[in-house]
C-alpha positions as CSV (number, residue, x, y, z in Angstrom):
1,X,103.9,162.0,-30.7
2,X,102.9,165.4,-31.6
3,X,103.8,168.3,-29.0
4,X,101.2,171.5,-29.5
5,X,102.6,175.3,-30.3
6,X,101.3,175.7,-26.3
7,X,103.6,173.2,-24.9
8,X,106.5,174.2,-26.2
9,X,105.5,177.6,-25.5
10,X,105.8,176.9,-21.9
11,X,108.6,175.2,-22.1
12,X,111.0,177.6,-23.7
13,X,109.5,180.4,-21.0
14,X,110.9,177.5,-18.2
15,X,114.0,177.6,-19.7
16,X,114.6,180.8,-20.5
17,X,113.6,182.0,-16.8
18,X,116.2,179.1,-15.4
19,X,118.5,181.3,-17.5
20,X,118.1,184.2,-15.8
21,X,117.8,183.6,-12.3
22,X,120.3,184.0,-9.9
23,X,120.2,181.3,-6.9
24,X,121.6,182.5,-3.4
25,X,122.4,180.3,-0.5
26,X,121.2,183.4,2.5
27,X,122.5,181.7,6.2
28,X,120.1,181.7,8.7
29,X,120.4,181.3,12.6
30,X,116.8,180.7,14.5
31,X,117.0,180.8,18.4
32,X,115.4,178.0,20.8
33,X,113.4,179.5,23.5
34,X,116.0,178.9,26.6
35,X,114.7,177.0,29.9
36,X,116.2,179.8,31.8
37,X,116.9,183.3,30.7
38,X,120.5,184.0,32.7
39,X,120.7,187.7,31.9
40,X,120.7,189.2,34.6
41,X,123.5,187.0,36.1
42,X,126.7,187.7,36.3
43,X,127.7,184.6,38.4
44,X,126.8,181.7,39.5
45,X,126.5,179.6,43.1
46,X,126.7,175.9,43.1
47,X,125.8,175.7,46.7
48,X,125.4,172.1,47.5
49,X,122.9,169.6,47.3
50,X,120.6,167.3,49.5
51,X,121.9,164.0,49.0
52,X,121.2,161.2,50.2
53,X,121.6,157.0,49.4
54,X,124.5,155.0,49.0
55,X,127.2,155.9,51.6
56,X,130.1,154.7,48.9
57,X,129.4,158.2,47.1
58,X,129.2,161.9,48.7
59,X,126.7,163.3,45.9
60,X,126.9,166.5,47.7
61,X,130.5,167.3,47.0
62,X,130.8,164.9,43.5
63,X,127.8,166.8,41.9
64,X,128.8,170.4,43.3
65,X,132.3,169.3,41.6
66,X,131.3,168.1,38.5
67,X,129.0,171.1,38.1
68,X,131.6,173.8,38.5
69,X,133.9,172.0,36.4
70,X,131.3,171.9,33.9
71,X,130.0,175.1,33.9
72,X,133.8,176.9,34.0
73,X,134.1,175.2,30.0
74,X,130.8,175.4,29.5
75,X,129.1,178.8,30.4
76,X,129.5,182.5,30.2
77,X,128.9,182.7,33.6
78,X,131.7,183.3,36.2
79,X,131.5,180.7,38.7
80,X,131.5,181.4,42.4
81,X,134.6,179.4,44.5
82,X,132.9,178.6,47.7
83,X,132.9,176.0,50.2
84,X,130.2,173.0,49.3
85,X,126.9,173.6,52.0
86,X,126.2,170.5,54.3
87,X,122.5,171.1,52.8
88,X,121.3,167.7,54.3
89,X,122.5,169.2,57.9
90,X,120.7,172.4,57.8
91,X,117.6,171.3,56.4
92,X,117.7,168.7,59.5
93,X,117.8,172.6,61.3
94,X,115.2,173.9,59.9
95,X,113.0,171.4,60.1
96,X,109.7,171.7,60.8
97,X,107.5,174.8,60.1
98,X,109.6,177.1,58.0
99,X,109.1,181.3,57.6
100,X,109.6,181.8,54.1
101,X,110.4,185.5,55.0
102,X,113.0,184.9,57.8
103,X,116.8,185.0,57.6
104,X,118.0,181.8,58.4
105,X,121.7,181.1,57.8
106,X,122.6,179.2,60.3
107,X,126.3,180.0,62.3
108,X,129.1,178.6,60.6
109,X,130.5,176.8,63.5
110,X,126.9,175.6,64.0
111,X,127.1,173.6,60.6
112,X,131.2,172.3,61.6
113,X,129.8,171.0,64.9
114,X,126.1,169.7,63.5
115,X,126.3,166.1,63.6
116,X,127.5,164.3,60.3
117,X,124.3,162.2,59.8
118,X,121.0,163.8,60.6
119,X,119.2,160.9,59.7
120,X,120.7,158.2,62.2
121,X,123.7,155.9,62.1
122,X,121.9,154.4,58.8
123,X,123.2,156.2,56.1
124,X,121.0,154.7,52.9
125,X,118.1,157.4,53.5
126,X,115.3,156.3,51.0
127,X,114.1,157.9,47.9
128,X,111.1,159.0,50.5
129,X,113.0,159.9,53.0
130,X,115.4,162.2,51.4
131,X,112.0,164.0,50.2
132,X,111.3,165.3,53.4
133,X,114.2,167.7,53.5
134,X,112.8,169.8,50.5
135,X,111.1,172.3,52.5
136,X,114.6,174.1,53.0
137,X,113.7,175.5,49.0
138,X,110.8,177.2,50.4
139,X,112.4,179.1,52.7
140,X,113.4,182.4,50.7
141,X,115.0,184.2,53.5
142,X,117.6,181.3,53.7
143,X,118.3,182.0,50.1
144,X,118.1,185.3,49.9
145,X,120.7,185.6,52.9
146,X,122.9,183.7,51.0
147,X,122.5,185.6,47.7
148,X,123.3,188.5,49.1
149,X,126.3,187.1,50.6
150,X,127.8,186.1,47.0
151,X,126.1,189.4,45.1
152,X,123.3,188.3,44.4
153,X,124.0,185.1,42.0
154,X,122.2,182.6,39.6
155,X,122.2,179.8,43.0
156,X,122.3,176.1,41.9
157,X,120.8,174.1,44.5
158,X,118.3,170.6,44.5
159,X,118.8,167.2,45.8
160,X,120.6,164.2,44.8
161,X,119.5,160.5,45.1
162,X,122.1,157.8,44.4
163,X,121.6,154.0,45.5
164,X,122.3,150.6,44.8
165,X,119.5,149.3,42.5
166,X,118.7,145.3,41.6
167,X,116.8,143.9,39.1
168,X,116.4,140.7,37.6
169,X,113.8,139.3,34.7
170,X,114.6,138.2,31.1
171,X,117.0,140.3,29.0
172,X,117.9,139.5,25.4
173,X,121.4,139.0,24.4
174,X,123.1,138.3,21.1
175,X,124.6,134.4,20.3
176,X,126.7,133.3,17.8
177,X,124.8,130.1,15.8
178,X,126.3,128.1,12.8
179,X,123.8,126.8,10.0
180,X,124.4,123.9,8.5
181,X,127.4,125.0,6.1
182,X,129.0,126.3,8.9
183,X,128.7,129.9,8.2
184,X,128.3,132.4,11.8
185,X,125.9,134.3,12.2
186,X,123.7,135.6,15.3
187,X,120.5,135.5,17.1
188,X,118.9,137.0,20.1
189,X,118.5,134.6,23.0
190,X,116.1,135.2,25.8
191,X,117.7,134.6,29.1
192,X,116.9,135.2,32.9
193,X,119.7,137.2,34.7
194,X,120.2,138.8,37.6
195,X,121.7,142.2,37.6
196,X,122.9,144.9,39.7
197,X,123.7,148.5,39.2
198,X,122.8,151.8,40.6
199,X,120.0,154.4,39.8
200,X,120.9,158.5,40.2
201,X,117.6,160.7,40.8
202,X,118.4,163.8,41.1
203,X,116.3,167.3,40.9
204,X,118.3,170.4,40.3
205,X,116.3,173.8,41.2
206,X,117.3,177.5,40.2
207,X,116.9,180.0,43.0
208,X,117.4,183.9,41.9
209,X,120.1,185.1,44.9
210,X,118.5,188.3,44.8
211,X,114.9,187.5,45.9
212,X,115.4,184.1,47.1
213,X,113.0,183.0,45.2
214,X,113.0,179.2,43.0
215,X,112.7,180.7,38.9
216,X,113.3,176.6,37.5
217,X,113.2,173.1,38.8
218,X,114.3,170.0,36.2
219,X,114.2,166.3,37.4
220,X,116.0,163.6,36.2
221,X,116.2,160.0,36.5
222,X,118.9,157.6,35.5
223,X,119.8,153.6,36.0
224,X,122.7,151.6,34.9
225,X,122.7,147.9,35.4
226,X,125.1,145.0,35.4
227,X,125.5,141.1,35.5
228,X,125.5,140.3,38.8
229,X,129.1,138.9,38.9
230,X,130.1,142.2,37.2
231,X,131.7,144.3,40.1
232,X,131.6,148.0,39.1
233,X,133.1,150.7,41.7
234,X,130.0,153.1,42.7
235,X,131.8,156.1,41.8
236,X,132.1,155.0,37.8
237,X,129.0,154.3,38.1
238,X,127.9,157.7,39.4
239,X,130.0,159.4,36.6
240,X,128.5,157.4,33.8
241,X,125.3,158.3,34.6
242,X,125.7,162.0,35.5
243,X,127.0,162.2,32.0
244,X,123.7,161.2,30.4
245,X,121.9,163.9,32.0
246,X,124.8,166.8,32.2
247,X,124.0,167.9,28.5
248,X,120.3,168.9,29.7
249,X,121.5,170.6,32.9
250,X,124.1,172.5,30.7
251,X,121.3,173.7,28.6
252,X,119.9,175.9,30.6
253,X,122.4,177.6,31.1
254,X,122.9,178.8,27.1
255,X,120.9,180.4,24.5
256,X,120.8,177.7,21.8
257,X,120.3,178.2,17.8
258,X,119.7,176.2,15.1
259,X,121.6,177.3,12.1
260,X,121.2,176.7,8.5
261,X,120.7,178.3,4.6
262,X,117.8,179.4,2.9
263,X,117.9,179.7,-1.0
264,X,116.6,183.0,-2.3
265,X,115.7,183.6,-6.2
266,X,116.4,186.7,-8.1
């Protein structure tokens, strides 16, 4: 094979810039746009939650727990130490027609003697039914009140649905088969099963302290099932599944970045 003057040419100018070059690894950090921009927050208010569906689990106080606990390793905000609000009973307050405008904090010995179940002796509100207490969001004055209560906080507020949740159908499993040699191996089997669990809806919503006013709403929702003769306490259950949602709530509470290296020639 003959190579032409033109090739080689070339080829000894590839080499001999390879020669020279210097290679540098430059690091390089790029930002993700944040769901909520915290900045002008010092603290933050987890100030309860309306909650409503299985009676073996207060959602109000587990989720206003686990959310402070999160946010004290999690965040640069300082988090506020405050009693949990019975948000279910002053919604049931409010109710009807709300002022957007007024200042509506209701007396403190108002919400200690309010009755424990606004709702009736029944305590599994629906999905539905929980849905009608949402209008306490709209009213600003409420949550400007408060705000200004606390200095004017980052206030963490939404509802929480958590219920006992059945469903049955054909599921696929994995069984162990031996071939003719005798050698193991598996195969998925289609089988009809009842199972039980629990399914967690819940809709967090971000409500500036200073103006009252909602700046970000995120909904979420979560089911965990097992066999039927599986018995799993409620409160696991609520756990497991707050953890597969916790890492979006957290997020919006941080300015994320995605770091890595660039390679630069000189």
């Amino acid at each position: 094979m003959t190579v032409s003057l033109k090739t080689l040419a070339s080829l000894s100018c590839v080499l001999l810039l390879a020669g020279c070059t210097t290679f540098y690894e430059i690091p390089i950090e790029t930002p993700l746009t944040p769901k909520l921009d915290t900045s002008k927050f010092q603290r933050v208010l987890i100030a309860g939650f309306v909650s409503g569906g299985s009676g073996d689990v207060d959602a109000n106080i587990e989720t206003a727990r686990l959310l402070r606990s999160q946010l004290r390793r999690n965040s640069t905000l300082e988090v506020i130490d405050a009693d949990v609000l019975p948000l279910l009973e002053i919604a049931g307050q409010q109710e009807g027609a709300v002022d957007r405008n007024a200042g509506t904090i209701p007396d403190r010995r108002a919400e200690v003697d309010a009755p424990e179940d606004p709702v009736g002796e029944d305590e599994s509100m629906s999905e539905e039914e929980l849905e009608a207490y949402e209008t306490i969001f709209a009213n600003i004055g409420y949550w400007r009140d408060l705000g200004e209560e606390y200095q004017n906080p980052l206030i963490l507020t939404g509802t929480v649905y958590f219920s006992p949740h059945a469903r049955s159908g054909m599921v696929t499993r994995e069984r162990e088969v031996y071939d003719s040699f005798g050698r193991r191996r598996t195969a998925p089997v289609r089988t009809y099963r009842d199972r039980r669990g629990f399914v967690l809806s819940p809709k967090f919503i971000f409500i500036d302290g200073e103006t009252g006013t909602t700046i970000y709403t995120e909904r979420h929702r979560e089911e965990i099932l097992y066999d039927a003769s599986q018995n799993t306490p409620a409160l696991s259950s609520y756990f497991e599944l707050m953890d597969r949602l916790l890492p979006s709530v957290l997020g919006a509470f941080s300015n994320q970045s995605i770091h890595g290296t660039r390679t630069l020639l000189k």
